[in-house]
Biopython code that builds the backbone (N, CA, C, O; Angstrom):
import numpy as np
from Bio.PDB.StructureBuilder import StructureBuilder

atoms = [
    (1, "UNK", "N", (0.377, 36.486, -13.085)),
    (1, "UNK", "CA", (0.199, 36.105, -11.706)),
    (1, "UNK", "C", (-0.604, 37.150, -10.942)),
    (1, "UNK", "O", (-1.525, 36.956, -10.149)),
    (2, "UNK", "N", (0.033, 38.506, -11.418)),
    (2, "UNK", "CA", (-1.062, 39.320, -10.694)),
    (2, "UNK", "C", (-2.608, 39.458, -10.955)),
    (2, "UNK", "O", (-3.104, 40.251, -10.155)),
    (3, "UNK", "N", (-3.205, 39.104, -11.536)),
    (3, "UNK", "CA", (-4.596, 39.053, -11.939)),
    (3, "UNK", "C", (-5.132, 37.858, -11.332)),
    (3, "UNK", "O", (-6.275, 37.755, -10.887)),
    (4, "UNK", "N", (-3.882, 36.595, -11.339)),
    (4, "UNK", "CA", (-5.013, 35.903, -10.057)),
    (4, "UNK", "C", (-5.297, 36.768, -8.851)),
    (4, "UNK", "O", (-6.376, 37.132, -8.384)),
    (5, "UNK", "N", (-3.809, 37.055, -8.386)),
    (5, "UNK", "CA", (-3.967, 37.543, -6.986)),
    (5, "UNK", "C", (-4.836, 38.443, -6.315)),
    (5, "UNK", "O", (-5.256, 38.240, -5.176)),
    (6, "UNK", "N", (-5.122, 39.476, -7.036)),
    (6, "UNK", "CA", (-6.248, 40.516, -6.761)),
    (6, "UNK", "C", (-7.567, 39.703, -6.807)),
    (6, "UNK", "O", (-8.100, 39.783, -5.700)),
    (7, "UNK", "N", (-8.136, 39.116, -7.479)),
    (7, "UNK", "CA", (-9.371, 38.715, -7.018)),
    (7, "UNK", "C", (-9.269, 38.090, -6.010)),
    (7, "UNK", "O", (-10.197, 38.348, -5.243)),
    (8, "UNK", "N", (-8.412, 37.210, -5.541)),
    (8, "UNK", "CA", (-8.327, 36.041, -4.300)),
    (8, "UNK", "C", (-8.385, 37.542, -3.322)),
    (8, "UNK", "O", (-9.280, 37.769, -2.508)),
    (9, "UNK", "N", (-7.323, 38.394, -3.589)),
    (9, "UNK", "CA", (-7.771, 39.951, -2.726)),
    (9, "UNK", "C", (-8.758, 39.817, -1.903)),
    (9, "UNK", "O", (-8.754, 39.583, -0.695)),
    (10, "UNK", "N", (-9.976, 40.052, -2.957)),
    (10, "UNK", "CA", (-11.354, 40.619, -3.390)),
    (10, "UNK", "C", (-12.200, 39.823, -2.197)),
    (10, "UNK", "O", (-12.764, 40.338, -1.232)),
    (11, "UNK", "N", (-12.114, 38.296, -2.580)),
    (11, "UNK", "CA", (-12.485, 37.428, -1.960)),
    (11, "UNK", "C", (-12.482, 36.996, -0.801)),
    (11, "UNK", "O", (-13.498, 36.461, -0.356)),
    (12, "UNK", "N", (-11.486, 37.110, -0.139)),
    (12, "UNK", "CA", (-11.025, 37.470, 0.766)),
    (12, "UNK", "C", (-11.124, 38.153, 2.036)),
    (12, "UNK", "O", (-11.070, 37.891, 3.237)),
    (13, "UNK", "N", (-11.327, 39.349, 1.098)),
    (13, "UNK", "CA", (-11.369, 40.393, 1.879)),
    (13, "UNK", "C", (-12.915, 40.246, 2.389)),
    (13, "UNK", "O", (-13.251, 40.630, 3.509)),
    (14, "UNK", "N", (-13.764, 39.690, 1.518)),
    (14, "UNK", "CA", (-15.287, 39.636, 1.880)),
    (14, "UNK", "C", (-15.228, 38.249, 2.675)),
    (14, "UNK", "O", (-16.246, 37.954, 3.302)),
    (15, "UNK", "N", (-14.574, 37.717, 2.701)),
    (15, "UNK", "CA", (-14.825, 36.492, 3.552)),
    (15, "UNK", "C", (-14.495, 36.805, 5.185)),
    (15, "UNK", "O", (-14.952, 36.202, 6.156)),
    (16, "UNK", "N", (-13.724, 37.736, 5.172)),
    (16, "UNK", "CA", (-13.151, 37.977, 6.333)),
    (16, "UNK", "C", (-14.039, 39.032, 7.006)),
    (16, "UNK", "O", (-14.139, 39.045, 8.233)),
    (17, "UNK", "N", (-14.665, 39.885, 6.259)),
    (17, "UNK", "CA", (-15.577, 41.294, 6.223)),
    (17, "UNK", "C", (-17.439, 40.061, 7.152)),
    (17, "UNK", "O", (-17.880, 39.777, 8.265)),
    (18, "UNK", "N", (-17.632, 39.925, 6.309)),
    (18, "UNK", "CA", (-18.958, 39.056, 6.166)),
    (18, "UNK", "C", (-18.822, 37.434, 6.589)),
    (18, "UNK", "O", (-19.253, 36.466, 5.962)),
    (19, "UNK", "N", (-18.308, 37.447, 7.468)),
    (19, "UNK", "CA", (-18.013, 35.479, 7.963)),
    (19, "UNK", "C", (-19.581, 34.810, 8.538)),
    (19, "UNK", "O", (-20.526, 35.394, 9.069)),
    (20, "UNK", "N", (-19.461, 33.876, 8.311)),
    (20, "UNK", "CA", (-20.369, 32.636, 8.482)),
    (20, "UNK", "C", (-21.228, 33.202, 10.129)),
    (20, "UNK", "O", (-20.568, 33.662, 11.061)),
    (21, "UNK", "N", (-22.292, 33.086, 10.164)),
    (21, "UNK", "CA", (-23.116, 33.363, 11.257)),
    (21, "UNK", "C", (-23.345, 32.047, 11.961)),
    (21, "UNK", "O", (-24.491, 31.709, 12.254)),
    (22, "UNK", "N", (-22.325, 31.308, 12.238)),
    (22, "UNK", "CA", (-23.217, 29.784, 13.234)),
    (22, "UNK", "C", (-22.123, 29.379, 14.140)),
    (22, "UNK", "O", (-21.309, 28.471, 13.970)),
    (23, "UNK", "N", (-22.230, 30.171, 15.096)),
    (23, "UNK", "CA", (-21.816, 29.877, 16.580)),
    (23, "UNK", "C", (-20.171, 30.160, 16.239)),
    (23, "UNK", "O", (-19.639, 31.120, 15.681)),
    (24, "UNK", "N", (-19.576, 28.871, 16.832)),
    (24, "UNK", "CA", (-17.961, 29.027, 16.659)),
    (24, "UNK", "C", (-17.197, 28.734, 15.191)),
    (24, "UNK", "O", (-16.000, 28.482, 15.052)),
    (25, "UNK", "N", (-18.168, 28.830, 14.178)),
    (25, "UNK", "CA", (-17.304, 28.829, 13.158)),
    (25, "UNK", "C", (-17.216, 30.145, 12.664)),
    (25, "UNK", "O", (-16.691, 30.198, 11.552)),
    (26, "UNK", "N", (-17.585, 31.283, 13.170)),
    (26, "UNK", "CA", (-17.365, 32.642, 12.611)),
    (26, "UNK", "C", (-16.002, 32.806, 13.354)),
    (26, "UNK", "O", (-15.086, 33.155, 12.609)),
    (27, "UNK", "N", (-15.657, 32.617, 14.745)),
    (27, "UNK", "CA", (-14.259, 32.950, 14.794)),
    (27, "UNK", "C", (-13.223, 32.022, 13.841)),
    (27, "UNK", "O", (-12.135, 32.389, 13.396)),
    (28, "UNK", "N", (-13.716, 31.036, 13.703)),
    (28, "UNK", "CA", (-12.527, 29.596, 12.684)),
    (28, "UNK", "C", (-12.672, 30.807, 11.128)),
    (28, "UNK", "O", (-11.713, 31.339, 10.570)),
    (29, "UNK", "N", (-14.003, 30.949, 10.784)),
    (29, "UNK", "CA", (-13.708, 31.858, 9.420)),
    (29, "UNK", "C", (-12.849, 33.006, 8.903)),
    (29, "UNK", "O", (-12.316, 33.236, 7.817)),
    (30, "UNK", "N", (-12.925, 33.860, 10.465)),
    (30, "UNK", "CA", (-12.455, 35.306, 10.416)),
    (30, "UNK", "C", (-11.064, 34.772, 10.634)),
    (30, "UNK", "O", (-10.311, 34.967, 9.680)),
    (31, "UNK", "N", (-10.504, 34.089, 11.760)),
    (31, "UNK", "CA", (-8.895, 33.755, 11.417)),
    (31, "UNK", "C", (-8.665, 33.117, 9.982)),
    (31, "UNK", "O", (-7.958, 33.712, 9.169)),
    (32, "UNK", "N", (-9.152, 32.132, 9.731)),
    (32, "UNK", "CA", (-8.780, 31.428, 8.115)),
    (32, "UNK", "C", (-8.874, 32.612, 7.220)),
    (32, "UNK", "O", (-7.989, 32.911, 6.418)),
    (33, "UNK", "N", (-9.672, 33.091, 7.339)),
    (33, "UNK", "CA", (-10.213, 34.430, 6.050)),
    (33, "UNK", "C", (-8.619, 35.453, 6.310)),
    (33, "UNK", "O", (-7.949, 35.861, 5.362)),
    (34, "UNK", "N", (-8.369, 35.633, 7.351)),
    (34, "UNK", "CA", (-6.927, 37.165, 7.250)),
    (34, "UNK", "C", (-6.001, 36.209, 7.131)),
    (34, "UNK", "O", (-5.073, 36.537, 6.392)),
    (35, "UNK", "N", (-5.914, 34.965, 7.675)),
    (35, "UNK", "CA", (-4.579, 33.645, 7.122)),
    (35, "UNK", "C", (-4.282, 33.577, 5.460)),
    (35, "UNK", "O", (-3.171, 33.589, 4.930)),
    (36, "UNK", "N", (-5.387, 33.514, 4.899)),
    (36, "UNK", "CA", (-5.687, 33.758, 3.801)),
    (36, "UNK", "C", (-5.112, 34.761, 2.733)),
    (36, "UNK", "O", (-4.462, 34.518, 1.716)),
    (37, "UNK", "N", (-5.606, 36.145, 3.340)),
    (37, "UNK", "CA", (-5.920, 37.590, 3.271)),
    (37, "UNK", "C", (-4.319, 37.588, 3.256)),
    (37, "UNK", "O", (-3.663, 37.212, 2.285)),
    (38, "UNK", "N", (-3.950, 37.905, 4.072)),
    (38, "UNK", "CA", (-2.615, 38.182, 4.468)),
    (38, "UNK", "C", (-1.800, 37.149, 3.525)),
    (38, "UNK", "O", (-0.927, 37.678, 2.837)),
    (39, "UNK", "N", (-1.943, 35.918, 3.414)),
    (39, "UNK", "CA", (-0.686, 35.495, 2.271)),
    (39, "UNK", "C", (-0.918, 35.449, 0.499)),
    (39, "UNK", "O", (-0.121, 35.083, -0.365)),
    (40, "UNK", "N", (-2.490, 36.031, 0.345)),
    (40, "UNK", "CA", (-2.477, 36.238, -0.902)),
    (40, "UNK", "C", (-1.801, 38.215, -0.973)),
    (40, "UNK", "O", (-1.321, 38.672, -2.010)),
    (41, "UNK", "N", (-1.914, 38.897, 0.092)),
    (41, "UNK", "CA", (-1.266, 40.368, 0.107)),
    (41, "UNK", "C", (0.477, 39.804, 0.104)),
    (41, "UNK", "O", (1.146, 40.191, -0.854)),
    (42, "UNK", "N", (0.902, 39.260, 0.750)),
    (42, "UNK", "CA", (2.404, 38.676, 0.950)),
    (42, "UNK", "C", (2.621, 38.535, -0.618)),
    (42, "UNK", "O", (3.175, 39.414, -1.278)),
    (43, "UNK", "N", (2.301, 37.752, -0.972)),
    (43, "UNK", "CA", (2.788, 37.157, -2.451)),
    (43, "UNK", "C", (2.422, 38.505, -3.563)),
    (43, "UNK", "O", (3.432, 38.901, -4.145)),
    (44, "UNK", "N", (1.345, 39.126, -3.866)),
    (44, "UNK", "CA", (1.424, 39.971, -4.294)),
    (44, "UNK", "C", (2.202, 40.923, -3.820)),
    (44, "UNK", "O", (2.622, 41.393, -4.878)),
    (45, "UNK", "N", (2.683, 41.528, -2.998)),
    (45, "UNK", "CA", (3.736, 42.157, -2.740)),
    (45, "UNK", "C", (5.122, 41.936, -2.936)),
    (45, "UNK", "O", (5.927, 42.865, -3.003)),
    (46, "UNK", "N", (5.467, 40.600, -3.041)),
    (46, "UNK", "CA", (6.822, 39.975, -3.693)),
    (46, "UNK", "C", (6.960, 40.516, -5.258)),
    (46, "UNK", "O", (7.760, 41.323, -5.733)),
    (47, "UNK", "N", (5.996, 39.851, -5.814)),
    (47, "UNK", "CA", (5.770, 39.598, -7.020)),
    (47, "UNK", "C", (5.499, 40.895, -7.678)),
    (47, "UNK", "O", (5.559, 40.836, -8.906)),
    (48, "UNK", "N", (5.205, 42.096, -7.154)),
    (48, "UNK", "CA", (5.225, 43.617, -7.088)),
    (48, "UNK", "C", (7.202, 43.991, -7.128)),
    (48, "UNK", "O", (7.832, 44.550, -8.025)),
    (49, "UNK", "N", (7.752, 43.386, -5.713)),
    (49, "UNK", "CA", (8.923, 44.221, -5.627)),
    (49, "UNK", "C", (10.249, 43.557, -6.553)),
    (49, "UNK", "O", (11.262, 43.965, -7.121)),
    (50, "UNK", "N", (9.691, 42.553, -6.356)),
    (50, "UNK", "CA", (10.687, 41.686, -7.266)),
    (50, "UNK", "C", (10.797, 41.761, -8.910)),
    (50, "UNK", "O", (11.857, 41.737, -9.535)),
    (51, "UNK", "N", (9.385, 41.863, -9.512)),
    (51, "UNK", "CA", (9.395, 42.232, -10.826)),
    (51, "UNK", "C", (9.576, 44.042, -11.066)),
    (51, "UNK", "O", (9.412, 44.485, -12.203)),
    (52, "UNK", "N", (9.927, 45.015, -9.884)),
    (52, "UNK", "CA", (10.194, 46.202, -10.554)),
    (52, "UNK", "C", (11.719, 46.477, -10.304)),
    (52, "UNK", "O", (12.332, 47.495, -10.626)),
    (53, "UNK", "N", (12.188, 45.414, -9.692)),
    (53, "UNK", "CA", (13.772, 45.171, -9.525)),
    (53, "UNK", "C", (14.335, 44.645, -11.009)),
    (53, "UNK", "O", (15.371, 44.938, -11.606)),
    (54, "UNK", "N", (13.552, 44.008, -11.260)),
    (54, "UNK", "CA", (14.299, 43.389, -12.671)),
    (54, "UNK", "C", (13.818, 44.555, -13.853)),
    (54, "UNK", "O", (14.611, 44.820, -14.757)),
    (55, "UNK", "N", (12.279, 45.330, -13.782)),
    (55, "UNK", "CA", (12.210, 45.782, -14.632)),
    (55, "UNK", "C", (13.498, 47.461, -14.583)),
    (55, "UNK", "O", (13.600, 48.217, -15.549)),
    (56, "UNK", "N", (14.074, 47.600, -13.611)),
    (56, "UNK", "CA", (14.851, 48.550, -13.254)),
    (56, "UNK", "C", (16.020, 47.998, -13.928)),
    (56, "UNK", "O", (16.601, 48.607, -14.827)),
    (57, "UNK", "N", (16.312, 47.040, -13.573)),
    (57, "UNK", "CA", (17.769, 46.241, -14.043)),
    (57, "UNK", "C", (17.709, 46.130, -14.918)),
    (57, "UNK", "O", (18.890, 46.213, -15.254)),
    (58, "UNK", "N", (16.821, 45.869, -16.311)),
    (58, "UNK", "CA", (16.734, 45.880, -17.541)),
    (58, "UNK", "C", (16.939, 47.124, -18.385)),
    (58, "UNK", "O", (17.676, 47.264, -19.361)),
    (59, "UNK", "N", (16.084, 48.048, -17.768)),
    (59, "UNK", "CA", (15.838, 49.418, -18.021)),
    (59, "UNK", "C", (16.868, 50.926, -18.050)),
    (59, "UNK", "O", (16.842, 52.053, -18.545)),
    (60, "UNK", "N", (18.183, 49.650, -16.724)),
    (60, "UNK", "CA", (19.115, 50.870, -16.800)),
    (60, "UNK", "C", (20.495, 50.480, -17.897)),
    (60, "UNK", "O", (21.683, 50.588, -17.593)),
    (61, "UNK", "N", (20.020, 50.076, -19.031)),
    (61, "UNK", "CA", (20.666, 49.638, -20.025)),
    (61, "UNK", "C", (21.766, 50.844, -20.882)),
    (61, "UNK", "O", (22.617, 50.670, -21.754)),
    (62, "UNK", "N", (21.242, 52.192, -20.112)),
    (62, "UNK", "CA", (22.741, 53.040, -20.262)),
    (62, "UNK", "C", (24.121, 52.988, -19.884)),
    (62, "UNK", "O", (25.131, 53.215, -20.551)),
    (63, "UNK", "N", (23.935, 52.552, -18.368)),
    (63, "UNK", "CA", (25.226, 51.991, -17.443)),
    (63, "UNK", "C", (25.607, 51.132, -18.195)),
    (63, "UNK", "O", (26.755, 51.152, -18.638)),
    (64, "UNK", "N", (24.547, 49.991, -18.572)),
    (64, "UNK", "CA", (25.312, 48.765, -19.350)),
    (64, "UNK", "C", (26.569, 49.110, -19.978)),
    (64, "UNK", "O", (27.756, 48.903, -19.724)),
    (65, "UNK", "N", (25.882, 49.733, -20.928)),
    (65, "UNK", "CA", (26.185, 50.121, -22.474)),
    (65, "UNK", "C", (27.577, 51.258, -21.853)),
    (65, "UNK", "O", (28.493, 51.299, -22.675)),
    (66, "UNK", "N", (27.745, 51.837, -21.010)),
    (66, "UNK", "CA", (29.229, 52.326, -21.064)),
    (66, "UNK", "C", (30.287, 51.638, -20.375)),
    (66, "UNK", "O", (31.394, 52.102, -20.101)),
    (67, "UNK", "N", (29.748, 50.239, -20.063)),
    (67, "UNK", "CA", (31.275, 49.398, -19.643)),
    (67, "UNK", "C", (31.153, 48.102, -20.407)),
    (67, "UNK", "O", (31.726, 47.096, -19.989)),
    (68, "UNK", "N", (30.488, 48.087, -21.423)),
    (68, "UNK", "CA", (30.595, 46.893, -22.020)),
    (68, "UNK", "C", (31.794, 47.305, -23.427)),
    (68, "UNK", "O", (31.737, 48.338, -24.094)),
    (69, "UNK", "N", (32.459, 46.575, -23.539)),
    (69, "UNK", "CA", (33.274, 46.795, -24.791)),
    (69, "UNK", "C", (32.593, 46.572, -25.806)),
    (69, "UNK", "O", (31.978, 45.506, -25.752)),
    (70, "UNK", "N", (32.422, 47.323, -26.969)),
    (70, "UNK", "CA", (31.877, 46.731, -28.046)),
    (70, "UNK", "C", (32.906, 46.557, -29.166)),
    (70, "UNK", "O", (34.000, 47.084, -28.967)),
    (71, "UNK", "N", (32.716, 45.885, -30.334)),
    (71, "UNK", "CA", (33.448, 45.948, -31.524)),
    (71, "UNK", "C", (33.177, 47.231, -31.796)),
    (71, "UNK", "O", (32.403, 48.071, -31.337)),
    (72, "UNK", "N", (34.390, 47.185, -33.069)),
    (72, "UNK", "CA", (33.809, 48.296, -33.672)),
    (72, "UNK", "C", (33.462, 48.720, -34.450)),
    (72, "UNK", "O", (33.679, 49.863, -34.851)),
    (73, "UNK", "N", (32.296, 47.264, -35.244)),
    (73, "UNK", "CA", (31.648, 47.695, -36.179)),
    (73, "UNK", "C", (30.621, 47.314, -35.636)),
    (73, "UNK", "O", (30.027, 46.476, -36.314)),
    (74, "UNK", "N", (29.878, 47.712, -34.159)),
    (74, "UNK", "CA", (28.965, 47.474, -33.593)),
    (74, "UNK", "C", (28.831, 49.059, -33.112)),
    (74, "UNK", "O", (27.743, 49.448, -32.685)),
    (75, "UNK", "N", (29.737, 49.781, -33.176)),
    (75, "UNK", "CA", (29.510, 51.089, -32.280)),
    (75, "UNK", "C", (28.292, 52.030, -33.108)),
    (75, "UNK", "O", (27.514, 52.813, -32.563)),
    (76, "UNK", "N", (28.351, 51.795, -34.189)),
    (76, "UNK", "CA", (27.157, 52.802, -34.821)),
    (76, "UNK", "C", (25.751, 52.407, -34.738)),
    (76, "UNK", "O", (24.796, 53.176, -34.619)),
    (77, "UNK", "N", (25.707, 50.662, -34.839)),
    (77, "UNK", "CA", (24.369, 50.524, -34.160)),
    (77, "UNK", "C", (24.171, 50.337, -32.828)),
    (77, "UNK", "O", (23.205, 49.603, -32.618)),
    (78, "UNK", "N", (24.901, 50.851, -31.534)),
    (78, "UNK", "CA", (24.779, 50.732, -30.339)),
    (78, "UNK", "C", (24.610, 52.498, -30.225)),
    (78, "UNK", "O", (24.305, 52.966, -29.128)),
    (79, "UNK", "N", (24.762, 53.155, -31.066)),
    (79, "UNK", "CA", (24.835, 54.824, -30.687)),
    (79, "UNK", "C", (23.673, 54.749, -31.556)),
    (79, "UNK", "O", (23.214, 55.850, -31.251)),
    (80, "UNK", "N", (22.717, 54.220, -32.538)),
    (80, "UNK", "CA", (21.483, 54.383, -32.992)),
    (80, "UNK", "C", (20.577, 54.074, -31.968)),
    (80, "UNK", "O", (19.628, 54.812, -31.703)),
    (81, "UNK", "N", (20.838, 52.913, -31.310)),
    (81, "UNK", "CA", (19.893, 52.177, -30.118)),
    (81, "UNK", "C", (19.989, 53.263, -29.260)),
    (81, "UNK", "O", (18.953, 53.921, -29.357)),
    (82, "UNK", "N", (20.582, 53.635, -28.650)),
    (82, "UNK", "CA", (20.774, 54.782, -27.793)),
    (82, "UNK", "C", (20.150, 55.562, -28.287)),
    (82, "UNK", "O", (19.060, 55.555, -27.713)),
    (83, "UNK", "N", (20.167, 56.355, -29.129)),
    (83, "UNK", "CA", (19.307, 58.160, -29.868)),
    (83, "UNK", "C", (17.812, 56.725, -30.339)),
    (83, "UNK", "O", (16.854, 57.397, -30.720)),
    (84, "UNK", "N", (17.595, 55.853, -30.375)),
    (84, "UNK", "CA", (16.277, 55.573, -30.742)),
    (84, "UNK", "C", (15.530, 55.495, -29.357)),
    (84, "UNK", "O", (14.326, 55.709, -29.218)),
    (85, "UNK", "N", (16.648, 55.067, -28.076)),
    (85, "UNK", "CA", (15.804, 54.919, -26.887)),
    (85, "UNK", "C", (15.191, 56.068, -26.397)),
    (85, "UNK", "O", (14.014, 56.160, -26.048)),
    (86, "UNK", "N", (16.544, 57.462, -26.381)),
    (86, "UNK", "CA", (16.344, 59.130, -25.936)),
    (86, "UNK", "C", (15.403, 60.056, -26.937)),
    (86, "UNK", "O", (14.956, 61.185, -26.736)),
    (87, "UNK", "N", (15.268, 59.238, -28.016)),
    (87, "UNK", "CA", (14.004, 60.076, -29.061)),
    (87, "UNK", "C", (12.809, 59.815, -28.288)),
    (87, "UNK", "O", (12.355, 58.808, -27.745)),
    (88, "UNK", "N", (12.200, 61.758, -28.466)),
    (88, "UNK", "CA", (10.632, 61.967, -28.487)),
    (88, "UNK", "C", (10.075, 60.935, -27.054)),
    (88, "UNK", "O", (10.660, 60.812, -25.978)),
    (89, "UNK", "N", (8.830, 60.319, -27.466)),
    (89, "UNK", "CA", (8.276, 59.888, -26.133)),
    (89, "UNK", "C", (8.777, 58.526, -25.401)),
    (89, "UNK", "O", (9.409, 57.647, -25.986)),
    (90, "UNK", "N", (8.448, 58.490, -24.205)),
    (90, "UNK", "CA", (9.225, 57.327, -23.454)),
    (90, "UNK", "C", (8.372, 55.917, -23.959)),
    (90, "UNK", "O", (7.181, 55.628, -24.079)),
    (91, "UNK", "N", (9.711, 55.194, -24.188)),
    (91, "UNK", "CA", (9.217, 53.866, -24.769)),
    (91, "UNK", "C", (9.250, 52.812, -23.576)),
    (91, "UNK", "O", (9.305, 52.933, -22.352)),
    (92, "UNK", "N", (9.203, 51.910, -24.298)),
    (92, "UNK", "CA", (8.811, 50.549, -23.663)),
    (92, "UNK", "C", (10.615, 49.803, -23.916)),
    (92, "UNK", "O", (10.923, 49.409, -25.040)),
    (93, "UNK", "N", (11.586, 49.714, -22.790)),
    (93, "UNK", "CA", (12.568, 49.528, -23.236)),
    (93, "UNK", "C", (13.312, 47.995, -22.677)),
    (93, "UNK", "O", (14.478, 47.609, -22.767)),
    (94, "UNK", "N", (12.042, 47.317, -22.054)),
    (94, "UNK", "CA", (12.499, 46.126, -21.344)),
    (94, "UNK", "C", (12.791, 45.134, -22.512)),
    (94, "UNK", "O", (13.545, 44.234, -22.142)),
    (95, "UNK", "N", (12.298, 45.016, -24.187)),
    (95, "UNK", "CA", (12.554, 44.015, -24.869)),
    (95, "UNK", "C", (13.724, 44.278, -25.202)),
    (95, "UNK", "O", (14.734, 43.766, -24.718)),
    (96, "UNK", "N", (13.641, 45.637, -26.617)),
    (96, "UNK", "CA", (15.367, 45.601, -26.955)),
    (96, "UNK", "C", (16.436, 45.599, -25.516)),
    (96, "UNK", "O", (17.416, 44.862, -25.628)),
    (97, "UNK", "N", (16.318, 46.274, -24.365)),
    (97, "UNK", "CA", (17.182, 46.472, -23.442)),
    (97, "UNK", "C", (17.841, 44.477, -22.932)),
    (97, "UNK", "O", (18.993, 44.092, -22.728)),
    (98, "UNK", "N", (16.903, 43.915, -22.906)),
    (98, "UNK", "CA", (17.009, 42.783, -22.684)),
    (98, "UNK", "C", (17.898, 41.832, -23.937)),
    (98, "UNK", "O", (18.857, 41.093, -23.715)),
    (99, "UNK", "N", (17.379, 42.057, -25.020)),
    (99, "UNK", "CA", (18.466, 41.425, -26.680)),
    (99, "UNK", "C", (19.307, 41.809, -26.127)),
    (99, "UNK", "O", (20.051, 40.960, -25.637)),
    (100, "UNK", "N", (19.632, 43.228, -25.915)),
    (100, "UNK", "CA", (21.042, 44.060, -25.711)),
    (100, "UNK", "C", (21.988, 43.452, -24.822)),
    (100, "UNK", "O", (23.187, 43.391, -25.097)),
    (101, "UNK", "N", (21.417, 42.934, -23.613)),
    (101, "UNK", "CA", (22.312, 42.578, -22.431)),
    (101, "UNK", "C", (22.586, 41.350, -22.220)),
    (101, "UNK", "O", (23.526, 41.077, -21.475)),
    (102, "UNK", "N", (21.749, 40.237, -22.890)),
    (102, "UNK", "CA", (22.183, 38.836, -23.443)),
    (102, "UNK", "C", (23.508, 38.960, -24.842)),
    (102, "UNK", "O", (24.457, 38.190, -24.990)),
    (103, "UNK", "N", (23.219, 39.954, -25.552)),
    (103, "UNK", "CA", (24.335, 40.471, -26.999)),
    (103, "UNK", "C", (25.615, 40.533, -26.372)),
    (103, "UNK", "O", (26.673, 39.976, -26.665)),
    (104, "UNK", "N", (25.325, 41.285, -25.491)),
    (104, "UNK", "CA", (26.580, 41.963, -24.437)),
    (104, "UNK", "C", (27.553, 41.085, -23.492)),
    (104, "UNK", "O", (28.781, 41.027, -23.422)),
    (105, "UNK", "N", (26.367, 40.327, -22.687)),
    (105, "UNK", "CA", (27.271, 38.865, -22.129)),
    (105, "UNK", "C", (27.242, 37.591, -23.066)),
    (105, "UNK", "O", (27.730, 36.629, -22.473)),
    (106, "UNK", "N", (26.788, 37.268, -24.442)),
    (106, "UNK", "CA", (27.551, 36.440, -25.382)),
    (106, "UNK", "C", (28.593, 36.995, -25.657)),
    (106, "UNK", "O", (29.560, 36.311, -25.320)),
    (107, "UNK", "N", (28.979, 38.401, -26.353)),
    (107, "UNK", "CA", (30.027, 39.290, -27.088)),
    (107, "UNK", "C", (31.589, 38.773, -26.169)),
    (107, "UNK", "O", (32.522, 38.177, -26.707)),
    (108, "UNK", "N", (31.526, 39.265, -24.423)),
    (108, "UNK", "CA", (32.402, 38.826, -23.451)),
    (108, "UNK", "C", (33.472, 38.168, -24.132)),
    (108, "UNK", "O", (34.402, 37.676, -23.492)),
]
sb = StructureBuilder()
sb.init_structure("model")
sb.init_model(0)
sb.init_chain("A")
sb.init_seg("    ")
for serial, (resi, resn, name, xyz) in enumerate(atoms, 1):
    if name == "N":
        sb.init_residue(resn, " ", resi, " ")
    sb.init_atom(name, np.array(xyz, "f"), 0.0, 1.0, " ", f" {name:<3s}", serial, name[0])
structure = sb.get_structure()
């Protein structure tokens, strides 16, 4: 979604910058153009705060992981997942974190 939105940006922004030269349709352009402007910035800004809410909520899959009960022949691969997440460089932890927390509310 975000890759539409930035060009409509783009577009936009030049429509509103550079409007039509013929009498009273440059003021009709320059309002339509920031009407525009302004709800393609709105939506990208949702779609910004809303997807780093979930990617947070996914991500803080430590909290999870100390109030979820596990079996306990699940505890050695839930303490591997853990030392594989805290090893060396920072990963990408929204997929497994996500298996994990669907595992976690089936397990319930």
């Amino acid at each position: 979604m975000i890759s539409v939105y930035i060009p409509l940006l783009c577009f936009h922004f030049y429509t509103v910058v550079n409007p039509k030269s013929e009498g009273n349709v440059v003021l009709f352009s320059i309002i339509g153009g920031l009407y525009w402007l302004l709800g393609s910035a709105g939506i990208l800004v949702l779609i910004i705060v809303f997807g780093s809410r979930v990617s947070e909520k996914i991500c803080s899959v430590q909290d999870i992981m100390q109030t979820v009960e596990v079996p306990d022949g699940d505890e050695g691969k839930l303490l591997l997942f853990l030392f594989y997440l805290n090893a060396g460089e920072p990963r990408d932890c929204r997929g497994p974190c996500l298996l994990f927390c669907c595992y976690a509310h089936i397990a319930k």
